[in-house]
C-alpha positions in Angstrom: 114.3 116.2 124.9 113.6 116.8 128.3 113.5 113.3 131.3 110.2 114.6 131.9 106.9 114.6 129.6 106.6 117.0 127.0 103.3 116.8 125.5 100.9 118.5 123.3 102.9 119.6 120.7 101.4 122.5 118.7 103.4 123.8 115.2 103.4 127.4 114.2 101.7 128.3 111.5 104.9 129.1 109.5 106.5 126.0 111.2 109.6 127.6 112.8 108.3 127.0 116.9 106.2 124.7 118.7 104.1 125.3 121.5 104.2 122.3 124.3 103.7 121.7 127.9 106.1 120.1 130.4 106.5 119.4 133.3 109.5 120.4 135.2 109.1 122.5 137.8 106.1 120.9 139.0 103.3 121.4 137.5 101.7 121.5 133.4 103.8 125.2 131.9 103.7 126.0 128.5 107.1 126.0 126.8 108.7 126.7 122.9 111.0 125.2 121.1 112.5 127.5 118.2 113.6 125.1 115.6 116.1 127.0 114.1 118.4 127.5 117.0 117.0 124.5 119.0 116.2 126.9 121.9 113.6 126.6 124.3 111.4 129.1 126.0 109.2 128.6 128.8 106.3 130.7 128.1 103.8 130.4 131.2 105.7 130.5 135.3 102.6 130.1 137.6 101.6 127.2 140.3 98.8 126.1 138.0 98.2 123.6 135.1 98.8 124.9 132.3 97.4 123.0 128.6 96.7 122.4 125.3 98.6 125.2 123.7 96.5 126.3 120.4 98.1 128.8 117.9 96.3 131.5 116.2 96.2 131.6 112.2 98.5 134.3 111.9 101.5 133.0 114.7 101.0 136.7 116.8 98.8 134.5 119.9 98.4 131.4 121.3 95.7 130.1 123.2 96.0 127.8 126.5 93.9 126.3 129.0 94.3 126.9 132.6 92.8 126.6 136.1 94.6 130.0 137.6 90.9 131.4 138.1 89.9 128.9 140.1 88.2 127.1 137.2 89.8 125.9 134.3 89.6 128.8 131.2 91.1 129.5 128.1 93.8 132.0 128.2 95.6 133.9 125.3 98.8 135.0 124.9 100.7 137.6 122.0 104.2 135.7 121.1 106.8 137.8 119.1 107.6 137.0 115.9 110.5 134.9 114.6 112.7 136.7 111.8 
């Protein structure tokens, strides 16, 4: 609920979070949205696009695409787990 885009939604796989990108400092970051406590995180800071947020099977990663090499790449992240 944000007056920019938030796109690319991705659900956990135990459906508490989901993974999306905004836009509001600038440029594409990778945020989550807890939906318990209606909380969100941003997950990637950096001064490059950041996309298409992919989680693993088991919740402990997720995937991204970014151009912070100079090309774009997939990235991977671990994420905590949610009690």
């Amino acid at each position: 609920d944000h007056p920019l885009r938030d796109i690319h939604p991705a659900w956990s796989p135990d459906g508490k979070r989901i993974a999306f990108v905004s836009v509001r400092d600038g440029d594409h970051e990778i945020f989550m949205l807890d939906l318990t406590s209606r909380n969100v995180t941003q997950v990637t800071k950096n001064n490059f696009r950041d996309d298409f947020p992919a989680w693993s099977p088991d919740g402990k990663k997720l995937a991204f695409i970014s151009q912070k090499n100079g090309s774009t790449d997939i990235f991977e992240l671990e994420i905590e787990p949610v009690d």
